[in-house]
Short mmCIF file of the C-alpha atoms (twelve columns), coordinates in Angstrom:
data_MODEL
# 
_entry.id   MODEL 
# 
loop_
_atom_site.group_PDB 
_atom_site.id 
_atom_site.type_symbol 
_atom_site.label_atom_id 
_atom_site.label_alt_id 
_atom_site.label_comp_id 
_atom_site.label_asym_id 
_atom_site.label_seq_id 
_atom_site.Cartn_x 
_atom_site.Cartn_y 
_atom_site.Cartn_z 
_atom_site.pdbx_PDB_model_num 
ATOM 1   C CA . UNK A 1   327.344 138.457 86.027  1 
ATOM 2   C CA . UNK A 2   326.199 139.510 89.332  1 
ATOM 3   C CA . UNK A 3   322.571 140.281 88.381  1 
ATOM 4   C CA . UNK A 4   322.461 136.245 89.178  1 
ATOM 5   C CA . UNK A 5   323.106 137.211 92.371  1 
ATOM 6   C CA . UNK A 6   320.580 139.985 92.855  1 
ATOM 7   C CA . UNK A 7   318.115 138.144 90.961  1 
ATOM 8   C CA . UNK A 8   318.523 135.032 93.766  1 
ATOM 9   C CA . UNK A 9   318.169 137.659 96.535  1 
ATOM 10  C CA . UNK A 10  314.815 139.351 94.961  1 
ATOM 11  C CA . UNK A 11  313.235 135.419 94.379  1 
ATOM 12  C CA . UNK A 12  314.587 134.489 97.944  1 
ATOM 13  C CA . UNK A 13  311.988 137.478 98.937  1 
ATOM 14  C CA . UNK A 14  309.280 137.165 96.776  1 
ATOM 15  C CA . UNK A 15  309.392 132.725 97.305  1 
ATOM 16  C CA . UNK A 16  309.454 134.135 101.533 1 
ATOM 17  C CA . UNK A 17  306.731 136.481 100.774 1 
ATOM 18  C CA . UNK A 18  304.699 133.524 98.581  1 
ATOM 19  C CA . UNK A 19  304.992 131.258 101.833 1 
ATOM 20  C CA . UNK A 20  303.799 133.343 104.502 1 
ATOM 21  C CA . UNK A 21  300.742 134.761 102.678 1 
ATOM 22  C CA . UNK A 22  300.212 130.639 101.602 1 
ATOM 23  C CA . UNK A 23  300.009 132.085 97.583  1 
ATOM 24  C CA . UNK A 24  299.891 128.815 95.364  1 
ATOM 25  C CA . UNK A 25  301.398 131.188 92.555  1 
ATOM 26  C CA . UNK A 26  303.407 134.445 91.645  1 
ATOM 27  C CA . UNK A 27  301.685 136.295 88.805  1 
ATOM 28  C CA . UNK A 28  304.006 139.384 88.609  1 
ATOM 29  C CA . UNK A 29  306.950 140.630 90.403  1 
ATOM 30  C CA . UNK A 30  307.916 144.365 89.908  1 
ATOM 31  C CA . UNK A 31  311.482 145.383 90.508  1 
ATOM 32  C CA . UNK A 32  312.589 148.924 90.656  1 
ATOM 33  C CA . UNK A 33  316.209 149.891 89.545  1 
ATOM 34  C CA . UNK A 34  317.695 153.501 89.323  1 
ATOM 35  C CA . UNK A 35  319.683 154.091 86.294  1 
ATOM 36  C CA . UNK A 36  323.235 154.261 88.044  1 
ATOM 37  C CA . UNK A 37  322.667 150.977 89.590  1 
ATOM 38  C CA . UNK A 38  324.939 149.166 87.784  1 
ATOM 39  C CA . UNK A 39  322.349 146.673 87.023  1 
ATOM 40  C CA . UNK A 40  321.558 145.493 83.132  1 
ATOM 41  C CA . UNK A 41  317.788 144.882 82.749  1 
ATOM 42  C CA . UNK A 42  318.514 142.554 80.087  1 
ATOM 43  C CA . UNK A 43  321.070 140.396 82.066  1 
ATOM 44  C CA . UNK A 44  318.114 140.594 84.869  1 
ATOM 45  C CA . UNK A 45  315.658 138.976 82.457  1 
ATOM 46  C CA . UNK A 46  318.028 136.053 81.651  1 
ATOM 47  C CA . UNK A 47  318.399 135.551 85.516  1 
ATOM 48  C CA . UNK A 48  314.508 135.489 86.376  1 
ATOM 49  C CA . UNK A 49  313.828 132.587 84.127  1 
ATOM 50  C CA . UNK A 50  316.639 130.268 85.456  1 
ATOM 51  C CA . UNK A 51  315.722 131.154 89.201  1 
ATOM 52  C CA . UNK A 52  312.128 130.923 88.812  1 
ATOM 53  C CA . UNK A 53  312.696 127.508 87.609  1 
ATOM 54  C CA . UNK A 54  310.486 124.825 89.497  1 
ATOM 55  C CA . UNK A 55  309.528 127.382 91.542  1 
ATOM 56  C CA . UNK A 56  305.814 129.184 92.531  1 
ATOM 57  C CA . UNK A 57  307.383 132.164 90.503  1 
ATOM 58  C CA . UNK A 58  307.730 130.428 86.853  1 
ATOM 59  C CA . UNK A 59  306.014 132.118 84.624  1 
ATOM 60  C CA . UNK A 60  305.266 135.136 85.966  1 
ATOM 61  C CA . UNK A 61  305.997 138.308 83.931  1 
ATOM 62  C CA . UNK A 62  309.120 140.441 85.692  1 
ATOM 63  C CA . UNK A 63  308.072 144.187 84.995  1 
ATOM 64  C CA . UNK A 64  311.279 146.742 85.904  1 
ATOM 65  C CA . UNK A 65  310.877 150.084 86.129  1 
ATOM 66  C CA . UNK A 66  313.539 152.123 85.873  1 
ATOM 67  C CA . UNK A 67  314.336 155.144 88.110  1 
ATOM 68  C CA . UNK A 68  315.878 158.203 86.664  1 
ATOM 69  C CA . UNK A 69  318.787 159.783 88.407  1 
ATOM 70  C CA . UNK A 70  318.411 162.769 90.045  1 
ATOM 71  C CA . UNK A 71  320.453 165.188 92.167  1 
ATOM 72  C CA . UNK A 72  320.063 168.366 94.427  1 
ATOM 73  C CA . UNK A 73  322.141 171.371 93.916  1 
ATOM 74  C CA . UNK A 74  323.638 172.397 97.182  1 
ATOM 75  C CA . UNK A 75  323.953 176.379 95.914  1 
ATOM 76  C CA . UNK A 76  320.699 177.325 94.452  1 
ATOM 77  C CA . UNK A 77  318.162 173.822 96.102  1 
ATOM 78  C CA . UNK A 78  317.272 172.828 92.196  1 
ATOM 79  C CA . UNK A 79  316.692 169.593 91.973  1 
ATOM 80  C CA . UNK A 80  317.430 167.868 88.450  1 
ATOM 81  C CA . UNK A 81  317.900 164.944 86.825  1 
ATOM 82  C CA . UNK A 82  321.354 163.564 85.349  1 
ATOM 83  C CA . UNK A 83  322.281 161.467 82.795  1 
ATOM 84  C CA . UNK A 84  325.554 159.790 83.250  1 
ATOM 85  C CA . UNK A 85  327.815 160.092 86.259  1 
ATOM 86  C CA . UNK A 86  327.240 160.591 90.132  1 
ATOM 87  C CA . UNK A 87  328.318 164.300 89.837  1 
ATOM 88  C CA . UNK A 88  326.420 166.630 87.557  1 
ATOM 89  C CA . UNK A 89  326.130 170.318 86.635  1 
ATOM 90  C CA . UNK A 90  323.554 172.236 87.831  1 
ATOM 91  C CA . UNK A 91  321.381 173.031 85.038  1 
ATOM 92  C CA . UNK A 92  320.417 176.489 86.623  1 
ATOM 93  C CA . UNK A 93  322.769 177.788 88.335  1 
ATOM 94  C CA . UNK A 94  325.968 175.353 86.685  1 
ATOM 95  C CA . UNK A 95  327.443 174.329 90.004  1 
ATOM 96  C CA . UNK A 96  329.080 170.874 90.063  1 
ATOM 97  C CA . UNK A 97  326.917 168.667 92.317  1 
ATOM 98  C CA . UNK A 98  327.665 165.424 93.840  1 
ATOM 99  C CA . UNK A 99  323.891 164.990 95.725  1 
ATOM 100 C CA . UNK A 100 322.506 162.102 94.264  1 
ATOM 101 C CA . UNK A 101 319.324 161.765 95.248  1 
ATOM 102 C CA . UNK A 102 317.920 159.039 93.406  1 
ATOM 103 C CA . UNK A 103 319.218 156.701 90.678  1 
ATOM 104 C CA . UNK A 104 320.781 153.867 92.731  1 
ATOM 105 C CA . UNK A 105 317.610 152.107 93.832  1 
ATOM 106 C CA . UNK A 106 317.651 148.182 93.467  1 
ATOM 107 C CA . UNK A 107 314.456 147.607 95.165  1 
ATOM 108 C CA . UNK A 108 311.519 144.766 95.346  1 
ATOM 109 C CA . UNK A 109 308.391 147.416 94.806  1 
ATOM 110 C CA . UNK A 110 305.413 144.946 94.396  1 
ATOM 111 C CA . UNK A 111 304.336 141.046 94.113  1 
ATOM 112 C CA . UNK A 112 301.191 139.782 92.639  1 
ATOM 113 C CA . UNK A 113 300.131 136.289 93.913  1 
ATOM 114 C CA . UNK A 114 297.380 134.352 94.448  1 
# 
């Protein structure tokens, strides 16, 4: 399960982040993560409550928004969003396209402390 792993690495960032700006708690921490990540929101959750443990960050709510995956059409410039896959048919002009322009994001977007 290597959302453990990303999990440590986000609460590594947001206990860093907690320190310097002397915050006595975490209140929320938002996580962005594209659809194609390879990353199971679910398995996520389970992680954030064993990390946050004993830590400034227990309790605080995890929100995760996910990120559609989109791509760009090199023939015709449409940009559009795909479901499954990291190549995709043009839905206007039904070239294949392998331009993924979103979709993989595993980012830290925002902390809440005080």
């Amino acid at each position: 399960m290597h959302e453990v792993g990303i999990m440590e690495s986000a609460i590594d960032a947001v206990l860093h982040q907690a320190r310097v700006h002397q915050a006595q708690r975490v209140h929320r921490i938002v996580l962005r993560i594209g659809t194609l990540a390879g990353v199971e929101p679910d398995a996520l959750r389970f992680a954030f409550d064993v990390v946050t443990h004993g830590t400034v960050a227990a309790g605080a709510e995890l929100a995760i928004e996910s990120v559609p995956a989109r791509a760009r059409c090199a023939a015709c410039a449409a940009d559009f969003t795909i479901t499954t896959g990291f190549i995709a048919t043009c839905p206007r002009c039904g070239q294949l396209s392998g331009d993924l322009r979103s979709g993989r994001e595993l980012e830290l977007a925002r902390i809440e402390m005080s």
